[in-house]
C-alpha positions in Angstrom: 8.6 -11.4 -11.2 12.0 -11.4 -9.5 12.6 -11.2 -5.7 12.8 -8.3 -3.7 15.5 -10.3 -1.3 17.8 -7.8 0.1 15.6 -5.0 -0.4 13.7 -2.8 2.5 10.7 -1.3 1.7 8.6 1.4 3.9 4.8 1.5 3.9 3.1 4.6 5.4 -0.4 3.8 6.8 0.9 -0.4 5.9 -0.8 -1.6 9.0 -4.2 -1.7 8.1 -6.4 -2.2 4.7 -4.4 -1.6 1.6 -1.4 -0.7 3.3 -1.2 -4.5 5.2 -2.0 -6.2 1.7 1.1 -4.3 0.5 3.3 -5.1 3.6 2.5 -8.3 3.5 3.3 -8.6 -0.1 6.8 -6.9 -0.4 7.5 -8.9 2.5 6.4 -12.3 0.4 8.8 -11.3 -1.9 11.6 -11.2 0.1 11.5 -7.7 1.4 11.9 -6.3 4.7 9.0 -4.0 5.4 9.1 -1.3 7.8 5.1 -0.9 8.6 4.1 2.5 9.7 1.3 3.5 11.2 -0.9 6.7 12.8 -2.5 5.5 16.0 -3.4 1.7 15.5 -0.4 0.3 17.3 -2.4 -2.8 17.4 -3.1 -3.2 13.7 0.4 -2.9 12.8 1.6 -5.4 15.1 -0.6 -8.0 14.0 0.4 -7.1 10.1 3.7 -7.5 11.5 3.2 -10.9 13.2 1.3 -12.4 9.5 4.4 -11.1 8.0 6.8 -13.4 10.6 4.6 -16.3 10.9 5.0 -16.7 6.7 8.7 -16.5 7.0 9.3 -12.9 6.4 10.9 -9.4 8.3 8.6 -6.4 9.2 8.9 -4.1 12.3 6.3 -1.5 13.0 7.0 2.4 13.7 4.9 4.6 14.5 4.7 8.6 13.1 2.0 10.5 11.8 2.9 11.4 8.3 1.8 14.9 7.8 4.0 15.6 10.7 7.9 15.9 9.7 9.5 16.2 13.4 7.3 12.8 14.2 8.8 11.4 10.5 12.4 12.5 10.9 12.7 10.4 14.3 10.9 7.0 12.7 13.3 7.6 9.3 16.2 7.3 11.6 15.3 4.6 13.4 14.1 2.7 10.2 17.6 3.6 9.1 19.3 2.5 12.5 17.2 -0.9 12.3 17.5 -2.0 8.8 20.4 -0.2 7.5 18.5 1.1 4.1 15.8 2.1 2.1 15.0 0.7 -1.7 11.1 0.8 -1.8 8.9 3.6 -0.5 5.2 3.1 -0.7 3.0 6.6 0.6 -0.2 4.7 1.1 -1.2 6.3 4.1 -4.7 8.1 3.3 -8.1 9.4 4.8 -11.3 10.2 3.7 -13.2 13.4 3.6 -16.4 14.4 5.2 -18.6 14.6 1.9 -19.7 18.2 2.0 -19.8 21.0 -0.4 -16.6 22.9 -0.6 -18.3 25.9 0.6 -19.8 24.1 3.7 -16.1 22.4 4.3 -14.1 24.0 7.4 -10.6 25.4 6.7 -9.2 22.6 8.7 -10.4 19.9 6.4 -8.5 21.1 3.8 -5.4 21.3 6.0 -6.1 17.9 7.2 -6.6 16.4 3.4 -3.2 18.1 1.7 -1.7 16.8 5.4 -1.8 13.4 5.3 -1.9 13.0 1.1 0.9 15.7 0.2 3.2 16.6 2.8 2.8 13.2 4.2 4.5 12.2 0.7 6.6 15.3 0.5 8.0 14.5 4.3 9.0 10.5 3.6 10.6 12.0 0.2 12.8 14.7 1.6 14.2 11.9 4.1 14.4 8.7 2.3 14.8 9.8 -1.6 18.2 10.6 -0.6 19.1 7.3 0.5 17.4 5.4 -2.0 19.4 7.3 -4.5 22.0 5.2 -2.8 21.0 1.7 -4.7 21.6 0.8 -8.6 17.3 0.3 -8.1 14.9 2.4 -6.1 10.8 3.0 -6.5 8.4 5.2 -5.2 4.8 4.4 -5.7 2.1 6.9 -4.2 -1.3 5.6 -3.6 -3.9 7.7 -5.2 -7.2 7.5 -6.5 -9.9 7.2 -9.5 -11.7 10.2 -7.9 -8.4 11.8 -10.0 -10.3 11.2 -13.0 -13.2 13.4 -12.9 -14.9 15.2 -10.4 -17.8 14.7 -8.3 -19.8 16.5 -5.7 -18.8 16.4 -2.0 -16.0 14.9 -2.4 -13.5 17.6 -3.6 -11.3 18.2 -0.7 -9.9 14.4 -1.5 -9.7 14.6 -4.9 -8.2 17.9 -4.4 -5.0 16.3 -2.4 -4.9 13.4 -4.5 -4.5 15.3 -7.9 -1.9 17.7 -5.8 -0.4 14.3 -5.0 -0.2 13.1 -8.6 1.7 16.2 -9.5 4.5 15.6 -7.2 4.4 11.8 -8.1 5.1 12.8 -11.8 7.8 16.0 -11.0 9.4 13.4 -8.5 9.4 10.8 -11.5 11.5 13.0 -13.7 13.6 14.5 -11.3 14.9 11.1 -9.8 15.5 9.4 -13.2 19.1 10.2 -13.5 19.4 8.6 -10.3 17.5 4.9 -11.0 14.5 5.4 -9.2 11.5 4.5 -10.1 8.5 6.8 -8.8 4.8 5.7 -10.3 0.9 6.1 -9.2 -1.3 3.5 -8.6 -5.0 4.4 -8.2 -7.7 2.1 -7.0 -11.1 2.5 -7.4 -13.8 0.9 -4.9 -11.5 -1.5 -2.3 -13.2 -3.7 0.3 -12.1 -2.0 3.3 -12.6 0.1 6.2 -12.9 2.9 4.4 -14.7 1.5 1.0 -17.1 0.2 3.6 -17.6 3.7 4.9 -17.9 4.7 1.9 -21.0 2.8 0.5 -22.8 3.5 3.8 -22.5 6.5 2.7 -23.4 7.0 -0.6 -25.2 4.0 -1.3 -26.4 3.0 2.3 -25.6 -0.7 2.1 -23.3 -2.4 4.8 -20.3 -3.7 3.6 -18.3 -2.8 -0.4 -18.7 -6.5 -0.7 -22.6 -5.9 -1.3 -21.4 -4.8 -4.6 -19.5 -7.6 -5.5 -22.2 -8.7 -8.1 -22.6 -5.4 -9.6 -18.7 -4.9 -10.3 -16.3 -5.8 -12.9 -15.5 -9.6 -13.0 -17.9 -10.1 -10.4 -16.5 -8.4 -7.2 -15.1 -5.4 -5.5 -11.7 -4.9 -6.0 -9.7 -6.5 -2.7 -6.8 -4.9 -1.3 -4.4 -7.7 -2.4 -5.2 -6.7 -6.3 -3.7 -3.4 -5.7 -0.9 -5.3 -3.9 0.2 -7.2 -6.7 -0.2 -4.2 -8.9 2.8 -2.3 -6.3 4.6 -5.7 -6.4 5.2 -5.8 -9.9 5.7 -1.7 -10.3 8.8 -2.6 -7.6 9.7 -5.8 -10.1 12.1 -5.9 -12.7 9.4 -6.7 -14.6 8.8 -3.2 -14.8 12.3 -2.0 -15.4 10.7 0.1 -17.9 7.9 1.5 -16.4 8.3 5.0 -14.6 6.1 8.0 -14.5 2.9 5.9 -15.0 -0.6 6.1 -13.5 -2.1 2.7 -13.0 -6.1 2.2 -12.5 -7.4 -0.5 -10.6 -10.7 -0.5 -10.6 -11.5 -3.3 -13.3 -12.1 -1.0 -16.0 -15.8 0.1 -14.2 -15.4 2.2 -10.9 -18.7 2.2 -8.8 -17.7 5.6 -7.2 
C-alpha cells in the first residue's frame, strides 16, 4: 500500500470512534489530517495529540456538518492551514431514536438527512473543487449495512444512509473525468460509543464487545478494521476501484 506523504485528508466527525481510527490511520500513512468535530473539542484534541506523539500532522476544526455557513469558515481555514485537499472522508454520523416512523417527530427526520446528506453534500460543494485540483483525489462516505434491508424502528437512519449512497454513486460518476475517486464503505456492528448504545438497546447487554464470541472470526468488528478498509480505498492499491460499496461486517452482521 503506497504512502499518502504529501497528501491532506479531512475527516468529519474524525475525533471520536471510527472517525479517530481513520485519522489516525491516514495520518500513519503519511497524511495530514484535518480532524473535525461537532462539540467534543476534547476528543479531537486528544485524536490529534495520538496523531503527533506517532510522528504524524493533524489539527482539529470544529463545524457542525449539516450546517454550511459553520462548514464554509472551517473549509477555509483547512485551506489557509494546509494549503489543500486530496482525501475527504464524511464519517460524521448519529443514531436515531428507534421508533416507528409514524411515532417519529418531523425533526428527526431533519436531524438524520442533516448530519448524513447535506453534511456530505456541504463538504462536497467546498472541497470537490479543490480536489479536482490533484492528478489523485477520493471521497469515501461512511454508511451502513442497515442499507441492506430494512428493519423496524430504525428507518429514519437507514433512510439518510440509502439517500447518502445515492449521492456517493452520482458523485462517483460525475467526478471520474476529473481522477477522483468517490466510494462507500459500510460497517456493520463497531465497538463504539454508539454500537455500545446500540446493544443496550436492542439486546440489553453492556458493551458490543459482549458479542465478540457470537460474531464473525470471533469478535465485533473494531473501528481500526474499517480504517484500513478507507486506507487502502485512498491507496494506489485501489487505482481501480471507484463507485463501490464495501461491507464490513465479516460476512455476518448482528444488527
Amino acid at each position: 500500500m503506497s504512502t499518502q506523504s504529501g497528501r491532506v485528508a479531512v475527516v468529519s466527525g474524525g475525533g471520536r470512534g471510527i472517525g479517530a481510527a481513520i485519522s489516525k490511520r491516514l495520518a500513519a500513512d503519511g497524511a495530514t489530517v484535518a480532524v473535525n468535530y461537532r462539540r467534543d473539542e476534547a476528543a479531537a484534541q486528544q485524536t490529534v495529540a495520538e496523531i503527533t506523539a506517532a510522528g504524524g500532522r493533524a489539527v482539529a476544526y470544529q463545524a457542525s456538518v449539516d450546517d454550511a455557513a459553520q462548514v464554509e469558515v472551517m473549509v477555509a481555514q483547512i485551506l489557509a492551514d494546509l494549503g489543500r485537499v486530496d482525501i475527504l472522508v464524511c464519517n460524521a454520523g448519529t443514531a436515531s431514536r428507534g421508533q416507528t416512523l409514524v411515532d417519529t417527530d418531523p425533526a428527526e427526520f431533519h436531524r438524520m438527512f442533516g448530519t448524513h446528506v447535506h453534511g456530505a453534500v456541504n463538504l462536497c460543494r467546498l472541497l470537490v473543487p479543490r480536489i479536482r485540483e490533484h492528478e489523485r483525489g477520493d471521497v469515501v462516505v461512511i454508511s451502513s449495512v442497515a442499507t441492506r434491508r430494512a428493519s423496524a424502528n430504525g428507518g429514519p437512519y437507514m433512510m439518510a444512509k440509502v439517500a447518502l449512497e445515492a449521492f456517493a454513486q452520482t458523485l462517483a460518476l460525475e467526478e471520474l473525468q476529473h481522477g477522483i475517486h468517490v466510494n462507500i464503505v459500510a460497517p456493520g456492528l463497531v465497538a463504539t460509543e454508539m454500537g455500545d448504545r446500540l446493544v443496550r438497546a436492542v439486546a440489553g447487554l453492556d458493551s458490543a464487545t459482549d458479542l465478540d464470541s457470537r460474531s464473525p472470526f470471533g469478535h465485533v468488528c473494531r473501528p481500526e478494521e474499517i480504517a484500513d478498509v478507507v486506507a487502502y480505498l485512498c491507496s494506489d492499491a485501489a487505482s481501480y476501484v471507484n463507485a463501490q460499496k464495501v461491507y464490513v461486517d465479516g460476512g455476518g452482521s448482528q444488527f
